[in-house]
C-alpha positions in Angstrom: 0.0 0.0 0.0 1.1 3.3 -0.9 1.4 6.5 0.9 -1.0 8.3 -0.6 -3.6 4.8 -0.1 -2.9 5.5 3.4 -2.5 9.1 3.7 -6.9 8.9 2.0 -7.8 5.9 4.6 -6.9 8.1 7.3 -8.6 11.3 5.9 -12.1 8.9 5.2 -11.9 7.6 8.6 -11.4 11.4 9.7 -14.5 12.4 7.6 -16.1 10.1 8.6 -15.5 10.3 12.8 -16.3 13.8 12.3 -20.0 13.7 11.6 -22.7 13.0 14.6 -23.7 9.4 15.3 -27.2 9.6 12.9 -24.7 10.4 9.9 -22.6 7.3 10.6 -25.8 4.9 10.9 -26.8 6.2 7.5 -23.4 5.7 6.1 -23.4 2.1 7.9 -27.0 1.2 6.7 -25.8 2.4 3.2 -22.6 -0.1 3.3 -25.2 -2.9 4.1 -27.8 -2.1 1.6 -24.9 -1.6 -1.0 -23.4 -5.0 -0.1 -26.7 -7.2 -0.2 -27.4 -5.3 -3.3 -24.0 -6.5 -5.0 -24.3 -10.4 -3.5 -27.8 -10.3 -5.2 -26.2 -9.0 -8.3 -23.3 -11.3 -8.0 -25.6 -14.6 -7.4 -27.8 -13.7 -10.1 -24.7 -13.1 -12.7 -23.4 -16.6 -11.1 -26.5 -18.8 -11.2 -28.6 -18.0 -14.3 -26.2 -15.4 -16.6 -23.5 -17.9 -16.8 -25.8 -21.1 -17.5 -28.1 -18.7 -20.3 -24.5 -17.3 -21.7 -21.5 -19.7 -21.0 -19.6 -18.2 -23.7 -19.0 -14.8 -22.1 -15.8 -13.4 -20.8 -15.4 -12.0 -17.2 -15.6 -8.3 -18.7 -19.2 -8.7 -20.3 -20.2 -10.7 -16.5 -18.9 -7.8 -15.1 -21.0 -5.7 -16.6 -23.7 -7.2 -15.9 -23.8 -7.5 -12.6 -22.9 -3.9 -12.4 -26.3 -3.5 -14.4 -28.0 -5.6 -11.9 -26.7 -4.4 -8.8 -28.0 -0.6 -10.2 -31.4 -1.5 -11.6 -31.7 -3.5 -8.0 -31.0 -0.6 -5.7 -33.0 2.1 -7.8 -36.2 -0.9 -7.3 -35.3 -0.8 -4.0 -35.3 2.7 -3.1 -38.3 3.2 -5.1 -40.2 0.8 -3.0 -39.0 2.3 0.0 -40.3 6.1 -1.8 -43.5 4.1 -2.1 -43.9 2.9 1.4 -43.4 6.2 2.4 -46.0 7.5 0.7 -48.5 5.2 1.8 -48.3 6.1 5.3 -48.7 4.2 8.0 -50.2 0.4 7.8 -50.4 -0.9 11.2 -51.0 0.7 13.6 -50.1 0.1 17.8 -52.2 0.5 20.4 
């Protein structure tokens, strides 16, 4: 690892400590929705891509899964922008 690698690590983790404890649950919540996002991507690329297009090279895979992994987490924000808009479903007594 370079310098400079390290010299940005520490200025992330800087940015990063420097903003109030709601900012890092976003930022945490937005690692684990980005992750499951790319595993669904990756599985899907993996389990039917591959069988339906054997003859493709790693850079065309690549691709995508980026594909998938973006139309994924634009659905899945849009259904959260939906639920919001609905309101409340249950409610507690």
């Amino acid at each position: 690892m370079r310098w400079s690698q390290v010299k940005s690590l520490v200025e992330l983790d800087i940015w990063i400590q420097s903003y109030n404890c709601e900012s890092k649950q976003v930022l945490l919540s937005h690692s684990t929705v980005s992750s499951g996002v790319n595993a669904l991507a990756a599985s899907v690329v993996e389990d039917y891509v591959k069988k339906w297009k054997p003859k493709w090279n790693d850079a065309k895979l690549a691709i995508v899964s980026k594909v998938i992994a973006t139309a994924t987490g634009v659905l899945s924000f849009g259904f959260v922008y939906i639920a919001e808009l609905m309101g409340n479903i249950f409610t507690v007594n």
